[in-house]
N, C-alpha and C positions, 0 to 999 in steps of 0.2 A: 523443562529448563532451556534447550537449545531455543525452542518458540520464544521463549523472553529474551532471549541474549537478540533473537535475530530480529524482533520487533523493537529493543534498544537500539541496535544497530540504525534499522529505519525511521525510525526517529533524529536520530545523530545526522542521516543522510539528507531528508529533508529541512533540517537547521542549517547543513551546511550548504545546502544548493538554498536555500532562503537567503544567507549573511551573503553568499557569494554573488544573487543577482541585487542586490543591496550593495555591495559595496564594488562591485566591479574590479573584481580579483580578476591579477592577469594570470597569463599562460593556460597551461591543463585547467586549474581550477576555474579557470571561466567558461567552461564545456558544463559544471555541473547545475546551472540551469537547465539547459538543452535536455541531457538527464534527466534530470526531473520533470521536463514536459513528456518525454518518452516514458518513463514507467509510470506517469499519471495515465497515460493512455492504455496503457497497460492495464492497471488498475481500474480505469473504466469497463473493459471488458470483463475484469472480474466479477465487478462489480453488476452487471448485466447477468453473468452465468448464473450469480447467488439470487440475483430476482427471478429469472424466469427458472429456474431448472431446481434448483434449493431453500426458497422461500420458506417452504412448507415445514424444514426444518429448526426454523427459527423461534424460540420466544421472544423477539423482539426486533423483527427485520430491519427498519430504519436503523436504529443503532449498530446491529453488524453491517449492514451496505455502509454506515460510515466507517466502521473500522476496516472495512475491506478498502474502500478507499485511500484508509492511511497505510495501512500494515500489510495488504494484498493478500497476494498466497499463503503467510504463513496466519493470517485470522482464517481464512476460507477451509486450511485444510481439514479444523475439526468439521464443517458439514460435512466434505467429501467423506472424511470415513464412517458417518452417522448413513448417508447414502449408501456405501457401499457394501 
């Protein structure tokens, strides 16, 4: 349940850093682009750890490296525990 609410969340997060480099909201809320390029990056390296290090865990690798892309740690954590 928390994994859905927190992947809702992330979804909500990159709508509103999407509407925000769209419409060029001032103040704080024009940082969450910037945001959004930051834990894209982020993301990318998740996205790296599940290719090389947790592939093997996968039925269907391309589709979780995109969900890790969108969702991050909280798609990746089910491998870490299938790994651990």
């Amino acid at each position: 349940m928390w994994i859905t609410m927190n992947k809702a969340a992330t979804v909500a997060f990159w709508l509103l850093a999407l509407a925000s480099y769209i419409m060029q909201w001032p103040g704080l809320l024009s940082y969450l682009p910037l945001a959004a390029l930051i834990v894209a990056g982020a993301h990318v390296l998740e996205t790296a750890f599940f290719w090389f290090a947790l592939k093997a865990n996968s039925k269907n690798p391309s589709k979780d490296a995109m969900l890790i892309m969108v969702f991050g740690i909280f798609h990746l954590q089910r491998f870490m525990a299938k790994a651990a």
